[in-house]
C-alpha positions in Angstrom: 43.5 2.0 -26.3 40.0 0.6 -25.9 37.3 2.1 -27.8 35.0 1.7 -25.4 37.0 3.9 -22.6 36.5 7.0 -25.0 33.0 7.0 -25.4 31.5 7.6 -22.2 27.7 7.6 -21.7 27.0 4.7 -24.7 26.6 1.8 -22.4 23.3 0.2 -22.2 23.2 1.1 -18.5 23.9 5.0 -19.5 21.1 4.6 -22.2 18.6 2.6 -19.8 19.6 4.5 -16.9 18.6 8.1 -18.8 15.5 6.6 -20.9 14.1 5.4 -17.3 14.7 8.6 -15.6 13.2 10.9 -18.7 10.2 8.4 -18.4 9.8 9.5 -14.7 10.3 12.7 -14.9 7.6 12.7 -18.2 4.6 10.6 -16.2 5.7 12.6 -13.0 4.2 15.7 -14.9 1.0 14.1 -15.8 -1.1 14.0 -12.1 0.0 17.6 -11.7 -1.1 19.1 -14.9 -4.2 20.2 -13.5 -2.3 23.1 -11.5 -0.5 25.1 -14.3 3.2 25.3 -14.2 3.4 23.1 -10.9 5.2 20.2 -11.6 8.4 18.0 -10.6 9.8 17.5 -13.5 12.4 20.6 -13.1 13.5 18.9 -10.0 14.0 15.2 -11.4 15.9 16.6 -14.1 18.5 19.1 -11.9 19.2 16.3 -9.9 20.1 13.8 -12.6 22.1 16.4 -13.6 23.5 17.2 -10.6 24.5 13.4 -9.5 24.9 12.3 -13.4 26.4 14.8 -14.9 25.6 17.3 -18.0 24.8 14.7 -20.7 23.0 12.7 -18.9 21.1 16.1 -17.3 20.4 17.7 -20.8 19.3 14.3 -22.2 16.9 13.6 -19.2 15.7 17.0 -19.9 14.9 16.7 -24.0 13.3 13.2 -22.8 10.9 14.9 -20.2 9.8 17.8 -22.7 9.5 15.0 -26.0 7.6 12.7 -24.0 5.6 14.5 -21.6 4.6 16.0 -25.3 2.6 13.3 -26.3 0.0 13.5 -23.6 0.5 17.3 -23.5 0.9 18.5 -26.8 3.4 18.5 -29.0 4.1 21.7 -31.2 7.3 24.1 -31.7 7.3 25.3 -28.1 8.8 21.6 -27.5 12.4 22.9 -29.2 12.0 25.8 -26.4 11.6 23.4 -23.6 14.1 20.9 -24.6 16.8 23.8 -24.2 15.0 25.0 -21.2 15.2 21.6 -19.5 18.3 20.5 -21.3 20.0 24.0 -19.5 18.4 22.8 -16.0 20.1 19.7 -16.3 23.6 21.3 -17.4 23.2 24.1 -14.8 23.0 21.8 -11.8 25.5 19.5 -12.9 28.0 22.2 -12.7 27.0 23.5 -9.5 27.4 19.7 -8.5 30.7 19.9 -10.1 31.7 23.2 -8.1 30.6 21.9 -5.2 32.1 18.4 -5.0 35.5 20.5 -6.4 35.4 22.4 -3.4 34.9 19.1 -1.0 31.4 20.5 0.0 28.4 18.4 1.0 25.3 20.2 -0.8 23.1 22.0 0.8 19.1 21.2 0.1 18.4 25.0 1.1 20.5 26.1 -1.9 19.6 23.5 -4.2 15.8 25.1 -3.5 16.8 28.4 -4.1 19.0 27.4 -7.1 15.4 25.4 -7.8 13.5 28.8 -7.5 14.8 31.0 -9.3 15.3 28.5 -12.3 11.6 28.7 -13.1 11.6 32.3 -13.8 14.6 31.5 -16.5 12.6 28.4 -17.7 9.9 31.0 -18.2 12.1 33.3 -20.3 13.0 30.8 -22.7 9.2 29.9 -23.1 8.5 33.6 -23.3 11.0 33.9 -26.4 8.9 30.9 -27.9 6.6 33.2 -27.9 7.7 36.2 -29.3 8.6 34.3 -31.8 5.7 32.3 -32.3 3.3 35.2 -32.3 5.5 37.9 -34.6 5.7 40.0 -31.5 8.0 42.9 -32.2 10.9 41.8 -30.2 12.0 44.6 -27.9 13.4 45.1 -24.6 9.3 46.4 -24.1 8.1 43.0 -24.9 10.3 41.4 -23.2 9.4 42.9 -19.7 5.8 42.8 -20.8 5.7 39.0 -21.0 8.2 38.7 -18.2 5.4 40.7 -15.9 2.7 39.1 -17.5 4.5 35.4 -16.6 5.7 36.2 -13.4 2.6 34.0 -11.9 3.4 31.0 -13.9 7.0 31.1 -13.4 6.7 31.8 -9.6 4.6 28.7 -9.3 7.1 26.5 -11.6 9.6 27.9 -8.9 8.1 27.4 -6.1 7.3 23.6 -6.7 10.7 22.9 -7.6 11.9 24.3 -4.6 9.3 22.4 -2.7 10.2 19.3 -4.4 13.8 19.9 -3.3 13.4 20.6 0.0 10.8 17.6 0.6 12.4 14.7 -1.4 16.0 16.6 -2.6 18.0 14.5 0.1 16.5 11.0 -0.3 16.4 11.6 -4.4 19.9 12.7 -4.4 20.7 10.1 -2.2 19.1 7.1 -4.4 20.8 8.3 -7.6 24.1 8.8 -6.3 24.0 5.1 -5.2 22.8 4.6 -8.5 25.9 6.2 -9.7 28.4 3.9 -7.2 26.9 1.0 -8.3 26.0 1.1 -12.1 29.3 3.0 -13.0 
């Protein structure tokens, strides 16, 4: 049996493929880090994942949060948004999986929803960053403390990745599964 049939995602068009898109999703962040938590690079990553699949989702999503890092910051938080993003990118890959199970065309309504609410769990996982971070006791208490106290900045994070979605969801989608046809 050939080695190379086992090992899927370790071609150079996997690896060039996920580099470039972590790269777009990282310099995509930059013009709107002026508006906190606003930003496409939720949206970049679900749909990799979505049309790509979990690996390729996750790894798009550690690439945005390491490399978006260096003109950002980089510190421990980064571990906490490589999961967060990583998670994004797994999540919507298996609602693409679902979907194309069940023979249904995706909808960009429920994509955007799906998009929404996903900033208010990308939020929790930064709010554990910092519980941790800070030696907050770590209650149920805290927890709805910095959940209230984030609710803003995670409404925000949702809302543009819903927007995203339902302004360029179709055509994105669209371009990467093409991608997907062609390269693989």
């Amino acid at each position: 049996m050939n080695v190379r049939k086992k090992i899927k995602g370790s071609s150079s068009k996997d690896i060039s493929l996920t580099a470039m898109l972590g790269a777009l999703s990282s310099v995509a962040r930059i013009p709107f880090g002026a508006i906190p938590s606003a930003q496409p690079c939720t949206f970049i990553i679900a749909c990799t994942g979505y049309v790509f699949g979990p690996v390729k989702g996750f790894a798009v999503g550690a690439l945005t949060a390491v490399l978006s890092g260096f003109f950002f910051g980089i510190g421990p938080w980064t571990v906490f948004q490589i999961i967060a993003w990583g998670l994004a990118g797994i999540l919507f890959s298996v609602l693409g999986k679902i979907l194309k199970r069940n023979n249904t065309k995706y909808s960009i309504g429920a994509l955007a929803a799906i998009g929404f609410l996903y900033g208010y769990v990308f939020g929790f996982i930064m709010n554990l960053w910092y519980l941790l971070a800070f030696g907050f006791p770590i209650s149920v208490k805290s927890i709805v403390a910095l959940q209230i106290t984030s609710f803003w900045m995670d409404s925000v994070h949702g809302a543009s990745t819903a927007a995203f979605f339902l302004i360029f969801g179709k055509r994105v989608i669209g371009i990467l599964d093409r991608f997907r046809k062609r390269l693989f």
